[in-house]
VOTORDO-676401 format. One record per residue (C-alpha): z, y, x; residue in one letter; residue number from 1. Coordinates in nm, 2 decimals. Each point is the difference from the previous one (the first is absolute). Layout:
<rs>
+--------+--------+--------+---------+-----+
:     up :  north :   east : residuo : num :
+--------+--------+--------+---------+-----+
:      Z :      Y :      X :       A : NUM :
...
+--------+--------+--------+---------+-----+
</rs>
This chain:
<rs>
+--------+--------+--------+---------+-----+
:     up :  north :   east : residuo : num :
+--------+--------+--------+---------+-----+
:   0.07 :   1.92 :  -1.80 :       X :   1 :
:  -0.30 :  -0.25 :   0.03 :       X :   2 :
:   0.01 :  -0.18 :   0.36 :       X :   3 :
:  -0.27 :  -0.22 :   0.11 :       X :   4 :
:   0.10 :  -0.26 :   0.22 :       X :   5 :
:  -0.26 :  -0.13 :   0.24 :       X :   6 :
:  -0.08 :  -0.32 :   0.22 :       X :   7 :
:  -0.28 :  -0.17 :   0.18 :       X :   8 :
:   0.16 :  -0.36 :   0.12 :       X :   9 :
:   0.23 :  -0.24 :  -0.19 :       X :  10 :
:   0.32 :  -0.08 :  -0.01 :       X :  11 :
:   0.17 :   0.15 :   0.28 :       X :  12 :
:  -0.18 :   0.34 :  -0.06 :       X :  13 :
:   0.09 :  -0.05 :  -0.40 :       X :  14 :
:   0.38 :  -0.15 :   0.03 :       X :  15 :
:   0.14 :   0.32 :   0.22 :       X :  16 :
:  -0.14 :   0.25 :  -0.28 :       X :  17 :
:   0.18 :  -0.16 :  -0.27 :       X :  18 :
:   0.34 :   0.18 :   0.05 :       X :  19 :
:  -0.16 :   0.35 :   0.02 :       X :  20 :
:  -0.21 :  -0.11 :  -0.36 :       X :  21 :
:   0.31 :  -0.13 :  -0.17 :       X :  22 :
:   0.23 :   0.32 :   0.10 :       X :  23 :
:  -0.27 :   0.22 :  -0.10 :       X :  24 :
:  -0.03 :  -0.18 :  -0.33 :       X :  25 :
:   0.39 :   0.00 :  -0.08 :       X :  26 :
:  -0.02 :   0.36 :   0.11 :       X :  27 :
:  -0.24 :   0.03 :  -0.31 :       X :  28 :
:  -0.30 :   0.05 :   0.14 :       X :  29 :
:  -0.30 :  -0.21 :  -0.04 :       X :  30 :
:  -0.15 :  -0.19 :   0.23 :       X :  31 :
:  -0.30 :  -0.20 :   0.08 :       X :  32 :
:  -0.16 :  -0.15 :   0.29 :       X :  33 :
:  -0.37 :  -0.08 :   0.11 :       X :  34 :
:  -0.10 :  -0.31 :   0.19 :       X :  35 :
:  -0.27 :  -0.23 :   0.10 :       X :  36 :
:  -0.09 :  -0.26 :  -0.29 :       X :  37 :
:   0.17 :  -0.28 :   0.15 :       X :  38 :
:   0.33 :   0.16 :   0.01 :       X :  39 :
:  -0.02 :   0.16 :  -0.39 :       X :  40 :
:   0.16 :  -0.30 :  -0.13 :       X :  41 :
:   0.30 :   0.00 :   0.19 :       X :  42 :
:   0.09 :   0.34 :  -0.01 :       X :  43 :
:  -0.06 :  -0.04 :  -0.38 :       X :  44 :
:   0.26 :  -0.30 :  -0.01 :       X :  45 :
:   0.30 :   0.28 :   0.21 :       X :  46 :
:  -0.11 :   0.24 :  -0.33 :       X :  47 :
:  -0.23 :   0.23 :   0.14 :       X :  48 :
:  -0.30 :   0.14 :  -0.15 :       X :  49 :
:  -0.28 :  -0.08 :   0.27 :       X :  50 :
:  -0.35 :   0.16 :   0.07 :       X :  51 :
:  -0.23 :  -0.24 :   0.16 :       X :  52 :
:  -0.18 :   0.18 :   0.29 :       X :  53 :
:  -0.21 :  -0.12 :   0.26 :       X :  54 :
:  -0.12 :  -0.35 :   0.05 :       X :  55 :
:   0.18 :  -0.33 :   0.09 :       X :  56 :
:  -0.34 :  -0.05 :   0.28 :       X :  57 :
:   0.13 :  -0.16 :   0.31 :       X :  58 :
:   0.36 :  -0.14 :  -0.19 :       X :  59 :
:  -0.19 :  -0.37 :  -0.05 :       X :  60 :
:   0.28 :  -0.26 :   0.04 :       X :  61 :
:  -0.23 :  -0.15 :   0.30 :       X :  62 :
:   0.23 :  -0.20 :   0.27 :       X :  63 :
:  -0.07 :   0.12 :   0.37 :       X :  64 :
:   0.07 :  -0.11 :   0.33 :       X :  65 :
:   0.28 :   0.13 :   0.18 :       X :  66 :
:  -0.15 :   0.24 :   0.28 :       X :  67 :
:   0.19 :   0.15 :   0.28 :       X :  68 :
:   0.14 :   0.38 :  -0.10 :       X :  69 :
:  -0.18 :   0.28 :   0.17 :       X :  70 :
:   0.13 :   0.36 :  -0.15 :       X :  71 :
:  -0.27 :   0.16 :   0.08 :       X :  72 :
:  -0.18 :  -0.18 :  -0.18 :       X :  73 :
:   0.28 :  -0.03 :  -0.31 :       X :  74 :
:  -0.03 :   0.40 :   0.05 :       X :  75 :
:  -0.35 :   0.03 :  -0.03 :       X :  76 :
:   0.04 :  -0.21 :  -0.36 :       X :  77 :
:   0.21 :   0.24 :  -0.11 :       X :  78 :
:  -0.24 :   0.28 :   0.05 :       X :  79 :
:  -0.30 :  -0.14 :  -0.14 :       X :  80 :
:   0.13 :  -0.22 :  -0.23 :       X :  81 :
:   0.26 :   0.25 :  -0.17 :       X :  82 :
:  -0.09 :   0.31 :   0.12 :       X :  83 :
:  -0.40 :  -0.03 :  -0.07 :       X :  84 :
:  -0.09 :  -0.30 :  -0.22 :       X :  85 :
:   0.31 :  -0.04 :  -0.26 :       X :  86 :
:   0.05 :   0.35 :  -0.02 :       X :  87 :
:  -0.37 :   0.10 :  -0.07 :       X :  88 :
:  -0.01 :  -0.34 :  -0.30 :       X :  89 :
:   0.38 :   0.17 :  -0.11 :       X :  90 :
:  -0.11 :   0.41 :   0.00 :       X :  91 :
:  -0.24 :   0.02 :  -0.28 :       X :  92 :
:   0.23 :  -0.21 :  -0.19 :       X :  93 :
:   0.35 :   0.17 :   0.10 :       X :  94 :
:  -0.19 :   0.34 :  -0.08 :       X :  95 :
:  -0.08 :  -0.12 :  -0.36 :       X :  96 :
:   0.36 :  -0.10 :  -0.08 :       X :  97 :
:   0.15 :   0.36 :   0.13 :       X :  98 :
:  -0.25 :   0.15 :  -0.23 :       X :  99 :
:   0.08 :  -0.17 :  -0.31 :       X : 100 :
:   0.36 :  -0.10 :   0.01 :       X : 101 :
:   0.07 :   0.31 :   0.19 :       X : 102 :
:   0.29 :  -0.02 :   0.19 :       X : 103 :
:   0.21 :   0.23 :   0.15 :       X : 104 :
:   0.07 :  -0.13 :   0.33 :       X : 105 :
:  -0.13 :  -0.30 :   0.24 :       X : 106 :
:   0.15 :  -0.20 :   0.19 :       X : 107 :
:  -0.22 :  -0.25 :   0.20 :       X : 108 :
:   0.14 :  -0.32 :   0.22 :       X : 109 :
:  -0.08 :   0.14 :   0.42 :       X : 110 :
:  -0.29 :  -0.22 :  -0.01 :       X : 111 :
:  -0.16 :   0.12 :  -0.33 :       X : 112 :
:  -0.23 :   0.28 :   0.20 :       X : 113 :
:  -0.19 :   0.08 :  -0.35 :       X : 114 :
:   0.28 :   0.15 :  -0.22 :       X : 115 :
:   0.10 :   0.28 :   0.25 :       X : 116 :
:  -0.37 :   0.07 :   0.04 :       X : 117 :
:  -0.06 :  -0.01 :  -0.41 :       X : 118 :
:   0.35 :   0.18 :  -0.05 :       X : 119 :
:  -0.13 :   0.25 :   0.24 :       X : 120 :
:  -0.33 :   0.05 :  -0.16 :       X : 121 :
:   0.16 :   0.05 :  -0.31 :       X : 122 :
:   0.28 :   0.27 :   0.11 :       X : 123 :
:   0.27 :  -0.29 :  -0.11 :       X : 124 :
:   0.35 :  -0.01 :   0.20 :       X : 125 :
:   0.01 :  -0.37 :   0.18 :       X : 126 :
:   0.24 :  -0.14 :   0.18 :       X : 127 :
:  -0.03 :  -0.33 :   0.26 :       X : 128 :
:   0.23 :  -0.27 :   0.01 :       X : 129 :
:   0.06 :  -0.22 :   0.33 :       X : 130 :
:  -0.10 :  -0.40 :  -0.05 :       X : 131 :
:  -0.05 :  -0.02 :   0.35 :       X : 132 :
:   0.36 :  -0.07 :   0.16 :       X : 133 :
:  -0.04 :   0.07 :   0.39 :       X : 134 :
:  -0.24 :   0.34 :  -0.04 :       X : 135 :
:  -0.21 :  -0.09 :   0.22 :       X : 136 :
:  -0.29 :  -0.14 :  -0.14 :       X : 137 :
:  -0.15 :   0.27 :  -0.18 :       X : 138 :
:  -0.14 :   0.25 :   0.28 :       X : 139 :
:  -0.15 :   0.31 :  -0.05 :       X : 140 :
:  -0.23 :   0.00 :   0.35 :       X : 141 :
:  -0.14 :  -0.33 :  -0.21 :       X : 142 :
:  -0.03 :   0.12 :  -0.36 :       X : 143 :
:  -0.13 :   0.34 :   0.02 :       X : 144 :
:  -0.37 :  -0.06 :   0.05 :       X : 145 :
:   0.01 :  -0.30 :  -0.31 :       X : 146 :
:   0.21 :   0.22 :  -0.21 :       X : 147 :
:  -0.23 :   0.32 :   0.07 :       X : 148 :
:  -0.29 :  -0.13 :  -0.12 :       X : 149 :
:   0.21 :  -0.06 :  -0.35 :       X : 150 :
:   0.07 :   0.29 :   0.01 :       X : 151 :
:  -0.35 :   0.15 :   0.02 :       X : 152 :
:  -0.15 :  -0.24 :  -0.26 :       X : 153 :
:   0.30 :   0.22 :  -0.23 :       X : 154 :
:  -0.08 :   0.34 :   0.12 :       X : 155 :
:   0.27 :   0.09 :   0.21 :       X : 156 :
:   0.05 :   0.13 :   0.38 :       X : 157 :
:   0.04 :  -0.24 :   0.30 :       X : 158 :
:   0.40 :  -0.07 :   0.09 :       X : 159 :
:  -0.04 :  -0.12 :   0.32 :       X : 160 :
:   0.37 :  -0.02 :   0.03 :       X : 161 :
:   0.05 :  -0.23 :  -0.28 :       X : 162 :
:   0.23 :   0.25 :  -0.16 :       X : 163 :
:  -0.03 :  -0.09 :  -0.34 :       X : 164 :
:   0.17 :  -0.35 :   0.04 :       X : 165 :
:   0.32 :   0.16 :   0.07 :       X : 166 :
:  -0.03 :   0.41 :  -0.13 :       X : 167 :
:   0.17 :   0.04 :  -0.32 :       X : 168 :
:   0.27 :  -0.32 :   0.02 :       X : 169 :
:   0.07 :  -0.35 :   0.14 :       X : 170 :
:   0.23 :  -0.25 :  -0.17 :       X : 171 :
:   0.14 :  -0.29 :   0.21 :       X : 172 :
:   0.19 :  -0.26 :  -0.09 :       X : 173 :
:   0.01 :  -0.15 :   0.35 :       X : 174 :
:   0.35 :   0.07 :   0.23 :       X : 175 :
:  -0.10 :   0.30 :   0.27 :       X : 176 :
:   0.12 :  -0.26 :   0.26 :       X : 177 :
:  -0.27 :  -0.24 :  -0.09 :       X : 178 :
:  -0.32 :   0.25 :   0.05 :       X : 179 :
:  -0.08 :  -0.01 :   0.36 :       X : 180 :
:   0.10 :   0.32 :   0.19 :       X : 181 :
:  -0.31 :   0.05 :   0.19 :       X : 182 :
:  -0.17 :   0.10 :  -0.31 :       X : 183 :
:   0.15 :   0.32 :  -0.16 :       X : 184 :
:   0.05 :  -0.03 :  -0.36 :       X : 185 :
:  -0.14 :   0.32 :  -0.17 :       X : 186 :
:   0.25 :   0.32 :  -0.10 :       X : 187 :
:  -0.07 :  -0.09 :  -0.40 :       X : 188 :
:   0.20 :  -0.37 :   0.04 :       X : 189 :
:   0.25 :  -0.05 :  -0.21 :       X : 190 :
:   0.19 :  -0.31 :  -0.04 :       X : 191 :
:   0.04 :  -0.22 :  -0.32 :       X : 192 :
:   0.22 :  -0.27 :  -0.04 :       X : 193 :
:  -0.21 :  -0.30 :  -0.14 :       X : 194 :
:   0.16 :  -0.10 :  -0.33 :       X : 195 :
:   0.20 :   0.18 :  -0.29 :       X : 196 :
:   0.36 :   0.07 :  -0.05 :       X : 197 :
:   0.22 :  -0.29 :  -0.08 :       X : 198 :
:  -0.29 :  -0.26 :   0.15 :       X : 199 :
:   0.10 :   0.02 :   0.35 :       X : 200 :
:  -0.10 :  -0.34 :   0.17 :       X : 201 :
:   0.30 :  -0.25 :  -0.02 :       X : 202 :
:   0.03 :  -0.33 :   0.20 :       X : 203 :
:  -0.02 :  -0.24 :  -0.25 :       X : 204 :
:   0.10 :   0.06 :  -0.37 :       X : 205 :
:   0.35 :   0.03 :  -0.12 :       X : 206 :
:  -0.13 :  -0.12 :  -0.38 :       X : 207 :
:  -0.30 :  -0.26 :   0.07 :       X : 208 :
:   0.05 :  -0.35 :   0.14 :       X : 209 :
:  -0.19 :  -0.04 :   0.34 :       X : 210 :
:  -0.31 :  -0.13 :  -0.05 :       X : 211 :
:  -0.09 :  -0.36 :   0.07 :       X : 212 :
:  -0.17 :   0.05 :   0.34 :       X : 213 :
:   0.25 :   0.18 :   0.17 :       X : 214 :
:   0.29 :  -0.28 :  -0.08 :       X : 215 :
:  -0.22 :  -0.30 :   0.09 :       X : 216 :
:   0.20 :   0.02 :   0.34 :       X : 217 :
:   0.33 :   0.07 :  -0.09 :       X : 218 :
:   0.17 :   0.30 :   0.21 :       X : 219 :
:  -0.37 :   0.04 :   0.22 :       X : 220 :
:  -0.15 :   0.32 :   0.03 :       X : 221 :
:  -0.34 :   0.12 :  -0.23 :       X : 222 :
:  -0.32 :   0.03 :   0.23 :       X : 223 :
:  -0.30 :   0.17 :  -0.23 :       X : 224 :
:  -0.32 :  -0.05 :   0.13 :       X : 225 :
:  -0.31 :   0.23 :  -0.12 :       X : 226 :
:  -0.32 :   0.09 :   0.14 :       X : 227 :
:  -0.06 :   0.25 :  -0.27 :       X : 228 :
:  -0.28 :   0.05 :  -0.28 :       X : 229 :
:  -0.29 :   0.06 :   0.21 :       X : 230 :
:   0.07 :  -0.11 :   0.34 :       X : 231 :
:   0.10 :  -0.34 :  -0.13 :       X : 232 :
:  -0.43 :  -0.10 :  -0.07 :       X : 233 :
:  -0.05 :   0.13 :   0.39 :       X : 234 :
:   0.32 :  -0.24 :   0.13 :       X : 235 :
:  -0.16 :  -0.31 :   0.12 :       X : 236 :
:   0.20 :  -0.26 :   0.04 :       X : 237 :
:   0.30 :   0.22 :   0.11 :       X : 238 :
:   0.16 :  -0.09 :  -0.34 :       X : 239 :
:   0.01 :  -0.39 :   0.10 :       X : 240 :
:   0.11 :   0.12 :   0.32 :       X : 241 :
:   0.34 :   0.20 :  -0.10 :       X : 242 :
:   0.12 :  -0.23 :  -0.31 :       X : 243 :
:  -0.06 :  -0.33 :   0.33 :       X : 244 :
:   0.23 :   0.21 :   0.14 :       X : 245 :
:   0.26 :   0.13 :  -0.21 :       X : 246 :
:   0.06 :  -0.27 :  -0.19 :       X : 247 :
:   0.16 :  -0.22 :   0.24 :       X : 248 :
:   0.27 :   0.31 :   0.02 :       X : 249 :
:   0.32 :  -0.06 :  -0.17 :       X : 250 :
:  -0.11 :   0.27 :  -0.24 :       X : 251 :
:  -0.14 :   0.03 :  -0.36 :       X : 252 :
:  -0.33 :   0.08 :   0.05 :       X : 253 :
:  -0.21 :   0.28 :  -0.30 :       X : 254 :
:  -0.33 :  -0.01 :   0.01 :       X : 255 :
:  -0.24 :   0.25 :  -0.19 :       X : 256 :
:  -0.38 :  -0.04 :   0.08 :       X : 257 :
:  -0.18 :   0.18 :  -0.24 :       X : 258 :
:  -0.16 :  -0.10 :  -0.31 :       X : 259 :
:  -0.35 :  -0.12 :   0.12 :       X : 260 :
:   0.20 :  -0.24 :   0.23 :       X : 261 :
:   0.08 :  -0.37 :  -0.13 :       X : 262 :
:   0.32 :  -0.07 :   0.08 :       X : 263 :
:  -0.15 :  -0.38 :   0.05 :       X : 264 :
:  -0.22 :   0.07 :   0.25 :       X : 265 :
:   0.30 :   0.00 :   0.26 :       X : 266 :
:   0.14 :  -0.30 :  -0.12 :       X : 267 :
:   0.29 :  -0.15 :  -0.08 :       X : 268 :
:   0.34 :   0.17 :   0.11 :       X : 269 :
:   0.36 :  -0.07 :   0.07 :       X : 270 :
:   0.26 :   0.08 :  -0.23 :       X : 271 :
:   0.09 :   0.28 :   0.16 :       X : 272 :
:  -0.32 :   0.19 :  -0.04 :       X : 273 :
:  -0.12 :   0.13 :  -0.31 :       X : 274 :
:  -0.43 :   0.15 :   0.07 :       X : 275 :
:  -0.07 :   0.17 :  -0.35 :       X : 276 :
:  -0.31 :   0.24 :  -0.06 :       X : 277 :
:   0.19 :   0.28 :  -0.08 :       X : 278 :
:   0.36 :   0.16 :  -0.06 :       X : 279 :
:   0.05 :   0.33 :  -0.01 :       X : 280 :
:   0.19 :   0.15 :   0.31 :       X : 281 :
:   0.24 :   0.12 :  -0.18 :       X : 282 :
:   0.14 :  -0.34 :  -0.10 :       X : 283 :
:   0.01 :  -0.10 :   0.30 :       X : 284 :
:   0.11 :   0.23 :   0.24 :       X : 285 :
:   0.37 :   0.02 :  -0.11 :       X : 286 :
:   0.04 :  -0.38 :   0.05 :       X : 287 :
:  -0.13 :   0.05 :   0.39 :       X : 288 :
:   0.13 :   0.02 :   0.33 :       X : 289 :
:  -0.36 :   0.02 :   0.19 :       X : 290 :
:  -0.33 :   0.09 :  -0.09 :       X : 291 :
:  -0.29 :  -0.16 :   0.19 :       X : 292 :
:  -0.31 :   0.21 :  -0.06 :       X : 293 :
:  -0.36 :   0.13 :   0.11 :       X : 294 :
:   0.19 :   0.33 :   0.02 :       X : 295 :
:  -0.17 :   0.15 :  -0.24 :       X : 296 :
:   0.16 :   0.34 :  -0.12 :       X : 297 :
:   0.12 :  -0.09 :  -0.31 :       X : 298 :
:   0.17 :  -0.32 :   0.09 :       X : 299 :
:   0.11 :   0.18 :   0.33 :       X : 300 :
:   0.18 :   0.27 :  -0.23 :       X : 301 :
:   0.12 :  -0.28 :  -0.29 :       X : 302 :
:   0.21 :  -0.16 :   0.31 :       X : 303 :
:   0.13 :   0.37 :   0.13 :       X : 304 :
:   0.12 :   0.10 :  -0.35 :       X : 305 :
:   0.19 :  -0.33 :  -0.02 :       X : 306 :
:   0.15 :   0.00 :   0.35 :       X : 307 :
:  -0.18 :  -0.31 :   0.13 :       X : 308 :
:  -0.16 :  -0.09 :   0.36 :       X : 309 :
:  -0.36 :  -0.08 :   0.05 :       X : 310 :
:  -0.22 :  -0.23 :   0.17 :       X : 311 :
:  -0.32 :   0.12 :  -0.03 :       X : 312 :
:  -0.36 :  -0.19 :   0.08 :       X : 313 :
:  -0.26 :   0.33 :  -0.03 :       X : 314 :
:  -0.37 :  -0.06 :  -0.08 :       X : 315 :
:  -0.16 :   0.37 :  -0.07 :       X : 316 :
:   0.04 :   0.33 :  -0.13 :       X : 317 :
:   0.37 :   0.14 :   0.04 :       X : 318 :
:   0.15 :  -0.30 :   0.09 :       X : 319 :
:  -0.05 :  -0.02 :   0.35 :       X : 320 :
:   0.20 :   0.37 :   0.00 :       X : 321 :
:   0.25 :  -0.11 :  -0.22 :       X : 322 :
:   0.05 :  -0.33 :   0.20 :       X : 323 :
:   0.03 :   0.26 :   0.30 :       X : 324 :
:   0.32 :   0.20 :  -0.14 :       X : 325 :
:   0.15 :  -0.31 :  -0.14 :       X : 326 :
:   0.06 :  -0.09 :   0.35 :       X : 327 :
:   0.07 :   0.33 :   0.13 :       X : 328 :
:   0.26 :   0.02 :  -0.22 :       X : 329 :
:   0.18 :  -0.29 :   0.02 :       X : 330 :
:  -0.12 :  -0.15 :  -0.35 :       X : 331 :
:  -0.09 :  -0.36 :   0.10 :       X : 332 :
:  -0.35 :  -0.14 :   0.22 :       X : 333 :
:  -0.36 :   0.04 :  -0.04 :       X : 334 :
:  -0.22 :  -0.29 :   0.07 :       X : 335 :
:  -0.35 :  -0.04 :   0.07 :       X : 336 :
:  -0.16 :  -0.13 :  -0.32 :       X : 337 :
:  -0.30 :  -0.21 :   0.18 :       X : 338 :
:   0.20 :  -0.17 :   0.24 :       X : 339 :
:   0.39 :  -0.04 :  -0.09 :       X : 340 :
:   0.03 :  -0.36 :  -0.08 :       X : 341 :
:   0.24 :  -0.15 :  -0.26 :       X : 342 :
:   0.28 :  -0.04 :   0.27 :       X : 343 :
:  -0.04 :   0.35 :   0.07 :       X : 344 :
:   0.05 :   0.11 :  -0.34 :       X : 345 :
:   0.25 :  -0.16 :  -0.04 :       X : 346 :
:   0.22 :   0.11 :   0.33 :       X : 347 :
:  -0.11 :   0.39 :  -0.10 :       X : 348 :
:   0.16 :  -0.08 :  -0.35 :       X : 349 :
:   0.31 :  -0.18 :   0.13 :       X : 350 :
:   0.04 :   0.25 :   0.27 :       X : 351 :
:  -0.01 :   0.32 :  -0.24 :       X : 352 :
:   0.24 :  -0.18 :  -0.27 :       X : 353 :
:   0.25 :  -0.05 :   0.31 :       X : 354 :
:  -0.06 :   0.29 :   0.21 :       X : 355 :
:   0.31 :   0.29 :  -0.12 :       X : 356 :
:  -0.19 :   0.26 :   0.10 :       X : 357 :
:  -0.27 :  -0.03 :  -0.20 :       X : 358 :
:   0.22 :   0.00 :  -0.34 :       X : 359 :
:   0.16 :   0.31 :   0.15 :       X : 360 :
:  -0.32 :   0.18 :  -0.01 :       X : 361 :
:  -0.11 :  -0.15 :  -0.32 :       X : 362 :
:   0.33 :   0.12 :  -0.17 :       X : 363 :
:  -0.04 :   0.37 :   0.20 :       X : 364 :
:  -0.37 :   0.05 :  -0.13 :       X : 365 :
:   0.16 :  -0.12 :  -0.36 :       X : 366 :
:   0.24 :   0.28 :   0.00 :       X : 367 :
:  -0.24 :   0.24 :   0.10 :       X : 368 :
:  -0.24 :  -0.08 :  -0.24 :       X : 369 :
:   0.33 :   0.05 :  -0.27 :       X : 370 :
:   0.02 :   0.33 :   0.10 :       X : 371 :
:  -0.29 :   0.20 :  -0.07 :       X : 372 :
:  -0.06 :   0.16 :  -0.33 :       X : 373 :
:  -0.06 :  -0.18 :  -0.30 :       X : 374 :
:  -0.31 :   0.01 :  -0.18 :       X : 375 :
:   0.12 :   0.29 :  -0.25 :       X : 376 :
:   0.00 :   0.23 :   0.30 :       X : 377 :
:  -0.38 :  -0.12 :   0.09 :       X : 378 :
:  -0.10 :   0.09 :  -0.35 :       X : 379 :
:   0.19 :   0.34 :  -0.01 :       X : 380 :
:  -0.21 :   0.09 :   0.32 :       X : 381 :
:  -0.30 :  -0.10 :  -0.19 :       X : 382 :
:   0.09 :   0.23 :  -0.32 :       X : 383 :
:   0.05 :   0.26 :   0.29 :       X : 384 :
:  -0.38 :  -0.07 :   0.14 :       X : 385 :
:  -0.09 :   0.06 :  -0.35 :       X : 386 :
:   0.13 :   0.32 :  -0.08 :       X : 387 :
:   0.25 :  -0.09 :  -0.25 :       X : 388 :
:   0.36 :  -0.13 :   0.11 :       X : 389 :
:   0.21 :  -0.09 :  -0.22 :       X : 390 :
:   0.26 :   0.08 :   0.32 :       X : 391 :
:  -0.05 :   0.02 :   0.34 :       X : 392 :
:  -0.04 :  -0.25 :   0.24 :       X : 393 :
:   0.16 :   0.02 :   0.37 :       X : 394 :
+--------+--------+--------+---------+-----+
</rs>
């Protein structure tokens, strides 16, 4: 079986998809995915083939203002720039690659509205997979007059319901608890547990040697500060802000800012603070005890897997509705990213690392997200969609 894997964003719609890929490739099928140029090269270095599709226009590495978070507005975004402009530069391109390498099923990040349209067109099985974490984001009363017009520009009838996001199957690697209850999730979810048998998230590493950064305090707790990939050009000063802050903890204090940043340009630290440009979340998350974060899903999820509380400093998109179940469950504190001050920052994250509660929900979301299925059971629904099990899936 051929699978296409589909995204639109970077790497929190890329990292999630990665366990699905590598089950489906040890189950002997081949894989590939399609992306926009700028993220070719990193899906490329995790051993993908990788179809450029679409254009990077509107990705410039351009460092913003802070402004105040408005979801209407964030909502809006999503519809015209997903569901109209990236989806109309990704179609023609998306079409082009099912036509030539011919795959035999789809499956498209939530937020990829082109490759359920194309797969559509073409009469190909698809299947979405959930990179949003608290389901509330995309809305159908929002995307169906954007994603209509798609639709006509590739022959097909009006879905005014939206029904093709969610018809044939979802995949989610997010815990049930975590999606916000006042927005049903569809019929066709099915849960997938977001890594592959025998690389279940561990706190810390029986057979590596902590790295330097979390020791330079002896016996004091790992804070891991990131404002994402994209966000992080958009944060102001708010980086400046949170390290004034955190650093005076008696913590050891990550910091990843993305590669355009200079680590220089916040100037000199204490010992107990390492600022690097990048390190992958992997490598750090299993040396944490508290994420501080935009809230952006992928992050948000990262620090779920691995049992960890949150504080989280929104600035757009999902993030505000992420920050919004974080607290409703019980995960940690959400602050307001263009006013909380250094001091505040700091109380949020000494609070959270104190407060028992929180690490009793962080633990309990842990263990749910250990439950669901693995991957192997996504992919044997996918060879299902397809026609051709090699057994059936539940």
């Amino acid at each position: 079986m051929r699978i296409l894997v589909t995204f639109s964003g970077g790497g929190g719609h890329f990292e999630p998809l990665l366990p699905l890929a590598r089950a489906a490739r040890r189950a002997g099928h081949e894989v590939a995915f399609a992306a926009r140029p700028w993220m070719v090269a990193k899906v490329g270095a995790c051993g993908f083939a990788c179809f450029p599709s679409g254009t990077d226009r509107g990705l410039e590495p351009v460092t913003r203002p802070l402004v105040e978070v408005d979801m209407d507005r964030e909502i809006r975004d999503l519809r015209d720039g997903f569901g109209r402009r990236i989806a109309r530069e990704r179609g023609p391109d998306l079409l082009d690659v099912c036509e030539q390498w011919r795959p035999d099923v789809v499956v498209w990040d939530e937020t990829d509205f082109a490759a359920p349209i194309v797969a559509e067109r073409l009469g190909l099985p698809h299947a979405s997979f959930v990179v949003i974490a608290a389901g509330s984001f995309v809305r159908a009363e929002v995307m169906a007059e954007a994603l209509d017009e798609l639709r006509a520009e590739h022959g097909l009838a009006a879905d005014p319901t939206t029904e093709m996001l969610h018809r044939q199957l979802v995949l989610s690697p997010v815990p049930p608890s975590f999606r916000d209850p006042r927005f049903a999730s569809p019929a066709t979810l099915r849960g997938m547990r977001p890594w592959l048998d025998g690389e279940a998230p561990r706190r810390g590493r029986a057979d590596t040697s902590a790295p330097s950064w979390a020791g330079a305090v002896p016996g004091a707790p790992v804070v891991y500060l990131t404002l994402g990939t994209v966000f992080n050009h958009e944060s102001g000063d708010l980086f400046a802000r949170a390290i004034a802050g955190l650093r005076g903890l008696r913590a050891n204090i990550v910091v990843t800012l993305g590669r355009e940043i200079d680590p220089a340009s916040l100037g000199p630290q204490p010992s107990n603070v390492r600022v690097e440009r990048f390190v992958p979340q992997a490598e750090i998350l299993p040396w944490a005890d508290l994420v501080v974060s935009h809230g952006g899903s992928g992050s948000v999820l990262g620090a779920i897997a691995h049992g960890l509380p949150l504080v989280v400093i929104p600035m757009g998109a999902d993030q505000p509705l992420n920050a919004g179940r974080v607290v409703e469950l019980g995960l940690g504190r959400a602050l307001d990213a263009v006013r909380a001050t250094p001091a505040e920052i700091a109380a949020a994250a000494d609070d959270t690392l104190a407060d028992p509660r929180c690490a009793a929900a962080a633990t309990a979301l842990a263990t749910e997200v250990a439950g669901l299925p693995p991957p192997g059971d996504a992919v044997a629904r996918l060879e299902v969609l397809t026609g051709r099990p090699r057994s059936a899936a539940p």
